[in-house]
C-alpha positions, 0 to 999 in steps of 0.5 A: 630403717629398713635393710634387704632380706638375704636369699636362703643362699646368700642367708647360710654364706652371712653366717658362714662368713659372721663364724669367720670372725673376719676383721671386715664385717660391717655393721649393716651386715650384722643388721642383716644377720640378725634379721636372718635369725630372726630380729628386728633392730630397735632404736630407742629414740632420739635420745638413744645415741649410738645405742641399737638394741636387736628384738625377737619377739617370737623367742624373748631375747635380744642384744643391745649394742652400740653402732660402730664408730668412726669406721663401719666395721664390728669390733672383734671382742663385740663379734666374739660377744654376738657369736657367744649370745647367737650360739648359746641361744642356738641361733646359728 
């Protein structure tokens, strides 16, 4: 699964936008968050469900979560979760 790369412009308004925690933010922009700080999404197979774990190598961390359903958009408690793993891990 392969998602566009943001421009650096674009790359500092997506996380402007994520530390807004607005009730809009969809799943493939979250993708393309992680991916500008550094991760790859990681699908665990077929038998993985909705279940997506984010890697980075580099640094030895990632997040495991589950794909939003039935709509797109992030979960609040599931954005302030991933704004406390970027910030903690002074990602973002």
């Amino acid at each position: 699964m392969h998602f566009k790369l943001y421009q650096m412009g674009t790359k500092e308004k997506l996380i402007e936008r994520f530390k807004r925690q607005p009730k809009d933010f969809t799943f493939d922009e979250l993708i393309c968050l992680f991916q500008v700080v550094g991760f790859e999404l990681s699908q665990k197979g077929k038998t993985s469900g909705s279940r997506i774990e984010f890697v980075n190598q580099e640094k030895g961390l990632s997040y495991g979560t589950h794909k939003p359903h039935p709509d797109n958009s992030i979960k609040s408690y599931v954005m302030k979760q991933i704004l406390e793993f970027l910030t903690s891990n002074q990602l973002i």
